[in-house]
C-alpha positions in Angstrom: -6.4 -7.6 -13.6 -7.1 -4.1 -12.8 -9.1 -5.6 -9.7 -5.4 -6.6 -7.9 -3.4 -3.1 -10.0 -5.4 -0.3 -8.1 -5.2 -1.3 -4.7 -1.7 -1.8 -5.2 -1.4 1.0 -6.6 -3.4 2.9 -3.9 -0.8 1.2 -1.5 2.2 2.0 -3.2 1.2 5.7 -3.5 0.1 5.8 0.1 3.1 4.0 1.3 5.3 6.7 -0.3 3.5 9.6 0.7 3.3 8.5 4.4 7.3 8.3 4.3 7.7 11.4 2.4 5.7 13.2 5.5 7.4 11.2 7.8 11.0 12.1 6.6 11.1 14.8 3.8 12.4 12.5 1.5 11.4 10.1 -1.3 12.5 6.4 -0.6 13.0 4.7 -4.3 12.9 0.8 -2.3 9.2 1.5 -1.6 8.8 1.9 -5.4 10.8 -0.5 -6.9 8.9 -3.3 -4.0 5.8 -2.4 -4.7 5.7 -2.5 -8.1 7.3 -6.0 -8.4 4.6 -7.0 -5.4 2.3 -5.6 -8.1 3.6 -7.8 -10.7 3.7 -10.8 -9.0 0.4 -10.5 -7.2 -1.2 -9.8 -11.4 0.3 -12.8 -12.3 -0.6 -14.9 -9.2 -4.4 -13.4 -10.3 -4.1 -15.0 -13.8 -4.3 -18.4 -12.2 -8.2 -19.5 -13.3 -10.0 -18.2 -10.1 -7.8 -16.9 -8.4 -8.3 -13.4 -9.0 -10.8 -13.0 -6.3 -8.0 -13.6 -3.5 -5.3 -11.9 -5.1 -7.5 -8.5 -5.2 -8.7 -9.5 -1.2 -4.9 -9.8 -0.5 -4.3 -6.0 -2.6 -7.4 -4.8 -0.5 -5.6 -6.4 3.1 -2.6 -4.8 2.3 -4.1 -1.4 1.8 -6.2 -1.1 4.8 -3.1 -2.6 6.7 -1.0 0.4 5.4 -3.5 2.4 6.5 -3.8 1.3 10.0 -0.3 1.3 10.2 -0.8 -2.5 11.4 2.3 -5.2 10.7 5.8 -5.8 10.7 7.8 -2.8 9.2 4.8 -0.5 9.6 5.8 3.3 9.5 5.6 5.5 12.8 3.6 7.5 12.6 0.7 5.7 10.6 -0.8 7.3 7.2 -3.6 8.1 9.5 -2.3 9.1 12.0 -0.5 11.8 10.1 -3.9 12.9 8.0 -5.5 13.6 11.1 -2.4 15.7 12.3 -2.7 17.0 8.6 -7.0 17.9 8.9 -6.5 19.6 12.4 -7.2 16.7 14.5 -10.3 15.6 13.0 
């Protein structure tokens, strides 16, 4: 299970911080959505083998946060504002 929890955790965390930098504030819906995404995607990975795609779906999702790729993504992207962040690396 913890193959599907980290990424979603990594995303979560990401997700939050991006939005933080982006608006100075913290946004509670990006919490309480992923961690029932989190759920849902652990129990989806208890289905006999189906853990493999669940974690490649976690994995997706982080590298699409990311990228800032997909509907809803935040403007600027996470990194786009870590580059801003480094100096323009």
């Amino acid at each position: 299970m913890s193959g599907v929890v980290t990424p979603m955790l990594i995303f979560i965390g990401v997700s939050e911080a991006n939005h933080f930098v982006n608006t100075g504030a913290v946004d509670i819906p990006i919490l309480i959505a992923g961690g029932l995404a989190t759920g849902f995607l652990a129990l989806a990975a208890q289905i006999p083998g189906f853990e493999p795609v669940a974690a490649a779906v976690a994995w997706i999702a982080v590298v699409a946060e990311l990228l800032g790729v997909g509907p809803g993504a935040q403007s600027p992207a996470p990194y786009q504002n870590f580059t801003k962040l480094a100096g323009g690396l």
